[in-house]
PALUM-590966 format. One record per atom (N, C-alpha, C, O, CB): atom name; residue in one letter; y, x, z; residue number from 0. Coordinates in Angstrom, 1 decimal. Last residue first. Glycine has a CB too. Example, Ala and Ser with C-alpha at 12.3 -4.5 7.8 and 13.67 -1.06 7.14 Angstrom:
// PALUM-590966
SITE  a r     c2     c1     c3   k
SITE  N S   -2.2   12.8    7.1   1
SITE CA S   -1.1   13.7    7.1   1
SITE  C S    0.0   12.9    7.9   1
SITE  O S    1.1   13.4    8.0   1
SITE CB S   -0.6   14.1    5.7   1
SITE  N A   -5.7   13.2    7.8   0
SITE CA A   -4.5   12.3    7.8   0
SITE  C A   -3.3   13.2    7.8   0
SITE  O A   -3.3   14.2    8.5   0
SITE CB A   -4.5   11.3    9.0   0
//
This chain:
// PALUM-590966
SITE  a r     c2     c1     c3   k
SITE  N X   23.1  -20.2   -5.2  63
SITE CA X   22.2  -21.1   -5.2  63
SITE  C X   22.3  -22.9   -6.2  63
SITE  O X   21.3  -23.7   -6.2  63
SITE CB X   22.0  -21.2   -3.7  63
SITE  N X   25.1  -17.6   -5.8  62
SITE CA X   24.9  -18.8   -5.3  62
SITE  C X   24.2  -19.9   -5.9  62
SITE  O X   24.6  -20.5   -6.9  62
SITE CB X   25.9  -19.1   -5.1  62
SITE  N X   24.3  -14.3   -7.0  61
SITE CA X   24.6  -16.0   -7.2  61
SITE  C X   24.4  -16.9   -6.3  61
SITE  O X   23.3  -17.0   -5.9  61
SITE CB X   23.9  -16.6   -8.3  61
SITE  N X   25.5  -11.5   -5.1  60
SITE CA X   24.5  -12.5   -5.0  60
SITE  C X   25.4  -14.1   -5.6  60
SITE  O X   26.4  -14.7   -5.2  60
SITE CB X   23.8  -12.5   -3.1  60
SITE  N X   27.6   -9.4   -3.9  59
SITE CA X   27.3   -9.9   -6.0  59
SITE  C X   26.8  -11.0   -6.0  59
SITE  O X   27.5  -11.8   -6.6  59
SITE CB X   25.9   -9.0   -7.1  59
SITE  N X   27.5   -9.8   -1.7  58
SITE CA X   28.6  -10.2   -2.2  58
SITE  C X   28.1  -10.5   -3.3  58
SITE  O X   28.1  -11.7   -3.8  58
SITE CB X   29.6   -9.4   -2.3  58
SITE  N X   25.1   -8.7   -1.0  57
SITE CA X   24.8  -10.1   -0.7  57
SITE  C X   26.2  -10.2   -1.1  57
SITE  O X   26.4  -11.4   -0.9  57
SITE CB X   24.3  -10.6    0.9  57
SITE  N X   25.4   -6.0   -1.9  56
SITE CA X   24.1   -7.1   -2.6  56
SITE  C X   24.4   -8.5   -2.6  56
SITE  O X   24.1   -9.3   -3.4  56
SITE CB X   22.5   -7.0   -1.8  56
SITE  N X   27.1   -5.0   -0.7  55
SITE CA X   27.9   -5.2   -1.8  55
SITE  C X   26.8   -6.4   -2.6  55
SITE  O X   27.0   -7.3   -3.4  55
SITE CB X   28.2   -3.5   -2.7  55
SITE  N X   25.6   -4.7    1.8  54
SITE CA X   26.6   -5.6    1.8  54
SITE  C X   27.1   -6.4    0.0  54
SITE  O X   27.3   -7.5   -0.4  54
SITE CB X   28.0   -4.6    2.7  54
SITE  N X   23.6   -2.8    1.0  53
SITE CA X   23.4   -4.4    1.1  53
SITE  C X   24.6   -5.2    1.2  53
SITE  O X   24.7   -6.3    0.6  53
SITE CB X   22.6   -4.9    2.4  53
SITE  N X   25.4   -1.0   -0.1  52
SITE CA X   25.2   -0.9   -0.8  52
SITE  C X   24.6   -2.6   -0.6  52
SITE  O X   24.9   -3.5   -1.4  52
SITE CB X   24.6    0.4   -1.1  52
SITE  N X   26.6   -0.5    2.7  51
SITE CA X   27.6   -1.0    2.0  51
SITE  C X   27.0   -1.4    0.8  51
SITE  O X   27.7   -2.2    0.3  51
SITE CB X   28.5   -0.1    1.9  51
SITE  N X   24.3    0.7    4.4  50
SITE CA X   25.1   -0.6    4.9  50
SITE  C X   25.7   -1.5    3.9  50
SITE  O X   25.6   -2.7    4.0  50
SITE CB X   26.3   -0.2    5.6  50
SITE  N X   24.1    3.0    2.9  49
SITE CA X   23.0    1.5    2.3  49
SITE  C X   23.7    0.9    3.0  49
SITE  O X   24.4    0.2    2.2  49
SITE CB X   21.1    1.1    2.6  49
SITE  N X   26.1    4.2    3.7  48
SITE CA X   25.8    3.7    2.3  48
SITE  C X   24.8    3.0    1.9  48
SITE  O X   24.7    2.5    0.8  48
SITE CB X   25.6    4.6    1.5  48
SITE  N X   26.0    4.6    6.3  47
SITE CA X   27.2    3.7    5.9  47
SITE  C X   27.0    3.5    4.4  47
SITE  O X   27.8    2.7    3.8  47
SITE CB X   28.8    4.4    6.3  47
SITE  N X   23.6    6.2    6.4  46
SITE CA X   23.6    4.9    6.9  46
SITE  C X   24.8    3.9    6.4  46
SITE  O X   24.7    2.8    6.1  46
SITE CB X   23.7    5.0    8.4  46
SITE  N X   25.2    8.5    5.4  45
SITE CA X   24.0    8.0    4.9  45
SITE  C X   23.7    6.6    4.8  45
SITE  O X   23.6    6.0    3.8  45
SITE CB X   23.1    8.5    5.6  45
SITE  N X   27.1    8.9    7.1  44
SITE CA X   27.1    8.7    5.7  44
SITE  C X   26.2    8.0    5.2  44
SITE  O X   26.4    7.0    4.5  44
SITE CB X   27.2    9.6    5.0  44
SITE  N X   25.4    9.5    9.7  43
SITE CA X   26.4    8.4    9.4  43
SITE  C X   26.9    7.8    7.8  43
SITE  O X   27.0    6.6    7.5  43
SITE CB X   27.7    9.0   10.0  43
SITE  N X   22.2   10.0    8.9  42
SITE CA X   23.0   10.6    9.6  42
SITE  C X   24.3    9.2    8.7  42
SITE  O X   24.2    8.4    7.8  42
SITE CB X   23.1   12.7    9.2  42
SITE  N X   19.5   10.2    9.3  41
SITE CA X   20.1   10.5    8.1  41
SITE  C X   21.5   10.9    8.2  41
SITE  O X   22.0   12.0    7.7  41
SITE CB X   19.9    9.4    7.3  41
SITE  N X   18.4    9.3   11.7  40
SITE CA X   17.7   10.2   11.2  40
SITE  C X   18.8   10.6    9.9  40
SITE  O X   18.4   11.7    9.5  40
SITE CB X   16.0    9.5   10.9  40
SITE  N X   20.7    8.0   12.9  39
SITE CA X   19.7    9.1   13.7  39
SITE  C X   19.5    9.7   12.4  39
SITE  O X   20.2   10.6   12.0  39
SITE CB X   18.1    8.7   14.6  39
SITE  N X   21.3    6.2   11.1  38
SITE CA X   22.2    7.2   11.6  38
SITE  C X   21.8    8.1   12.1  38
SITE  O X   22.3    9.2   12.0  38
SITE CB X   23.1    6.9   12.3  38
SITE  N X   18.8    4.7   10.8  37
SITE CA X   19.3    5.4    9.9  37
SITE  C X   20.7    6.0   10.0  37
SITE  O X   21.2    6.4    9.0  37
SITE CB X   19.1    4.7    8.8  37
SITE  N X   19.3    3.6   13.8  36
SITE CA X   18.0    4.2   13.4  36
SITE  C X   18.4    5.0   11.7  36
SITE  O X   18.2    6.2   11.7  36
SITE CB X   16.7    2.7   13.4  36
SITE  N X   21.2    1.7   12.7  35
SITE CA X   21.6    2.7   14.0  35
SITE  C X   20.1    3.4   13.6  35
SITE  O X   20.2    3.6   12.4  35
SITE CB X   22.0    1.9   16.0  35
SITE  N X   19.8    0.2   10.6  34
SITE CA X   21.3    1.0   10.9  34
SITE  C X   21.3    2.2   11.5  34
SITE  O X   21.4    3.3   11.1  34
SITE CB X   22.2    0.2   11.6  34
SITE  N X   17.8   -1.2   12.3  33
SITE CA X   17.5   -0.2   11.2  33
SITE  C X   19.1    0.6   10.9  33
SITE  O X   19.1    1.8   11.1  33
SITE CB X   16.8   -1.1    9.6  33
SITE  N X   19.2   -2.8   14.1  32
SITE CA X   18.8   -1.3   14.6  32
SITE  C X   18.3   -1.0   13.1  32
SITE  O X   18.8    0.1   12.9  32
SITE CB X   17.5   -1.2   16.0  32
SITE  N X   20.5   -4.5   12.5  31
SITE CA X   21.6   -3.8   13.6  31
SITE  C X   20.5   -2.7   14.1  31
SITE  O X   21.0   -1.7   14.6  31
SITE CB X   22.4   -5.0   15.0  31
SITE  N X   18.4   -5.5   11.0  30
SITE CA X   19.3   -4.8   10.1  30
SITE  C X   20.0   -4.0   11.0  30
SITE  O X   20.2   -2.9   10.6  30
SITE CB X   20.2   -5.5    9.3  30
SITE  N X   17.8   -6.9   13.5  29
SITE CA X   16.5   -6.1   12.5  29
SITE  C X   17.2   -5.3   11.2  29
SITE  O X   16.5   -4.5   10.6  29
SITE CB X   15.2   -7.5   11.7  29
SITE  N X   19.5   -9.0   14.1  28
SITE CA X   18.9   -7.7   14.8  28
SITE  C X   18.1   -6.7   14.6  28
SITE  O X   17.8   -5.7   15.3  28
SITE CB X   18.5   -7.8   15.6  28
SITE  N X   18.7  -10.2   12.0  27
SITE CA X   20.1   -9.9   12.0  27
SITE  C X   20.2   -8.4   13.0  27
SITE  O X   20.6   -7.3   12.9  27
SITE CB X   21.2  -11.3   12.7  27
SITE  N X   15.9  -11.5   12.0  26
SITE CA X   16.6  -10.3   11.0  26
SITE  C X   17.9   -9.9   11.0  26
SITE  O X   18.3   -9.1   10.1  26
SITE CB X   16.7  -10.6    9.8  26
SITE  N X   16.9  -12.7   14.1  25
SITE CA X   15.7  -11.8   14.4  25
SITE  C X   15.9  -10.9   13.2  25
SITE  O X   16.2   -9.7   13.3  25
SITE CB X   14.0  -12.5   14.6  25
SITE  N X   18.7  -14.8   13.6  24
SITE CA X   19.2  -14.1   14.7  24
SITE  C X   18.0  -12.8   14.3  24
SITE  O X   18.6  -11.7   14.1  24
SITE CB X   19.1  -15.0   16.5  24
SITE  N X   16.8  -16.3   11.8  23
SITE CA X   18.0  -15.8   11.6  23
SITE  C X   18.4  -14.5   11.9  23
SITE  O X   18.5  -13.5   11.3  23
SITE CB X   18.7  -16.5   11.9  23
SITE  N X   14.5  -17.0   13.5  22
SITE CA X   14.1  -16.1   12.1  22
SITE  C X   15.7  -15.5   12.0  22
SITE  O X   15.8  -14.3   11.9  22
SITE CB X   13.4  -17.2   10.6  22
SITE  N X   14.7  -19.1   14.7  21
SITE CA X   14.8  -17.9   15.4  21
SITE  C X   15.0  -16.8   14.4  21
SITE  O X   15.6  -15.8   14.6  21
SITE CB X   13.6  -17.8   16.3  21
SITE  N X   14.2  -21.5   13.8  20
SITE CA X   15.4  -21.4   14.1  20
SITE  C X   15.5  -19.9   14.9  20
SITE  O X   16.4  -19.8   15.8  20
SITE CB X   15.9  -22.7   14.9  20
SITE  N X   11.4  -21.6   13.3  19
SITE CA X   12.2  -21.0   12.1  19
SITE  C X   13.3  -21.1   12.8  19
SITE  O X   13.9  -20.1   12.3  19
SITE CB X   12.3  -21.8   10.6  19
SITE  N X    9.8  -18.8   15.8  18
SITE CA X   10.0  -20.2   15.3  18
SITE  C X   11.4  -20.4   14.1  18
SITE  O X   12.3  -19.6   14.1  18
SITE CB X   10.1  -21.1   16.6  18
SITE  N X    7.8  -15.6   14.6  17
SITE CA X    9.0  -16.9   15.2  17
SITE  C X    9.1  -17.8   14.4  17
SITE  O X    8.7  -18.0   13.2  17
SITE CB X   10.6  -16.5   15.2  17
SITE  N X    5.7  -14.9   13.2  16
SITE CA X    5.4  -15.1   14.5  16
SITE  C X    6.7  -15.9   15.3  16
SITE  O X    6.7  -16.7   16.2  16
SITE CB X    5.1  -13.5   15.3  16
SITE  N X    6.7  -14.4   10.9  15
SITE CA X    5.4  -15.6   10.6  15
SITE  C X    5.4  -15.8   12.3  15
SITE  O X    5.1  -16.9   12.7  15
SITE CB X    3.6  -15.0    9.7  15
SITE  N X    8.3  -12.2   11.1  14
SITE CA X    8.9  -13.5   11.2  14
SITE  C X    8.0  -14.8   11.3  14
SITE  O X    8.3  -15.9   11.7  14
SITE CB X    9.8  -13.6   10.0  14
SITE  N X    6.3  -10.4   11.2  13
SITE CA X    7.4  -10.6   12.4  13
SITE  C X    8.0  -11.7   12.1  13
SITE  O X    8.4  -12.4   13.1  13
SITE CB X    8.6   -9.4   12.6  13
SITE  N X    5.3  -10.7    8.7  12
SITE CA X    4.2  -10.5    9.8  12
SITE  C X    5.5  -10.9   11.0  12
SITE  O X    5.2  -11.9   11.7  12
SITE CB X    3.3   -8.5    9.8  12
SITE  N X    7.2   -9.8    7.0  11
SITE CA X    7.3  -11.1    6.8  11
SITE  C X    5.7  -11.7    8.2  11
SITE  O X    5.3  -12.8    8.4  11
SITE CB X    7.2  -11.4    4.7  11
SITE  N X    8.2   -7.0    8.2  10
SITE CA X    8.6   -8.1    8.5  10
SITE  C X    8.1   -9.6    8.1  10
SITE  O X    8.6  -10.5    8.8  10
SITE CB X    9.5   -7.9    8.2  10
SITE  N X    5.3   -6.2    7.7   9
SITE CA X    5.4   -5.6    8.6   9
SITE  C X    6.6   -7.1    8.9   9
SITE  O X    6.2   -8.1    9.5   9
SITE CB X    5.8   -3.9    8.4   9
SITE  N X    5.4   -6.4    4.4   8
SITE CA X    4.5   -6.8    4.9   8
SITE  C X    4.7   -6.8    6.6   8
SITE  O X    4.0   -7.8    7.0   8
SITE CB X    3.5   -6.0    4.4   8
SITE  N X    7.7   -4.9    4.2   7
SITE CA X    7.7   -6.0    3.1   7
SITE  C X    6.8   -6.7    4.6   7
SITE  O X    7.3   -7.3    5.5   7
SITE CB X    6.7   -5.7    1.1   7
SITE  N X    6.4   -2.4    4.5   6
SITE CA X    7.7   -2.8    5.1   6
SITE  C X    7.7   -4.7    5.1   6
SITE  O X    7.6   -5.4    6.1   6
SITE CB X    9.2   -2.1    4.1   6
SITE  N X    4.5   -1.9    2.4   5
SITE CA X    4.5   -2.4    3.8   5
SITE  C X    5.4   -2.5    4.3   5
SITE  O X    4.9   -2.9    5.4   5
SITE CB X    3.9   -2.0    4.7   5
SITE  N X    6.2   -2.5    0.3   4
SITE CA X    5.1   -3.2    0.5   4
SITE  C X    5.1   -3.2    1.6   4
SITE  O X    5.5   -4.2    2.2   4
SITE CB X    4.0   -3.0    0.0   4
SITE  N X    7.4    0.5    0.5   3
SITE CA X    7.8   -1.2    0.6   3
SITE  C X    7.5   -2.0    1.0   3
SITE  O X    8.2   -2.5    1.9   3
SITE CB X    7.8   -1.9    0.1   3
SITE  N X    5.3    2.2    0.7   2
SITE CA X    5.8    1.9    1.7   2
SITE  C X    6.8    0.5    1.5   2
SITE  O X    6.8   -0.4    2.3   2
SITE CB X    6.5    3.1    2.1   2
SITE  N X    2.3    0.4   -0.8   1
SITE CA X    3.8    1.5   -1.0   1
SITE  C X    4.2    1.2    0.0   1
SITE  O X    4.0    0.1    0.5   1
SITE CB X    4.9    1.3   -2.1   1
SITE  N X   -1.2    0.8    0.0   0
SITE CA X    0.0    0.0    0.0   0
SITE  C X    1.2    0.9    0.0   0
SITE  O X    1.3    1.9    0.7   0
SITE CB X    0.0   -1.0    1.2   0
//
């Protein structure tokens, strides 16, 4: 399995275990430490460029 995949696999395993009004809050805190966890290891720039790179995702993103 690619690390994606399991990533992929790992959260949609963490969310199958909350209830759906929980799911929100649980990926919100699930981006606030992968962050801080990619400042450790990568370092501030680093982290402030996928920050910006999802942010810029969920700007482009069509509306439904």
């Amino acid at each position: 399995m690619s690390g994606a995949n399991e990533a992929a696999s790992l959260v949609a395993g963490a969310l199958s275990r909350r209830k759906p009004g929980e799911r929100a809050q649980f990926l919100k805190e699930l981006l606030a430490h992968t962050a801080a966890g990619l400042v450790v290891i990568e370092g501030d720039r680093a982290a402030g460029e996928a920050v910006y790179r999802l942010a810029d995702a969920v700007v482009t993103r069509q509306p439904r």
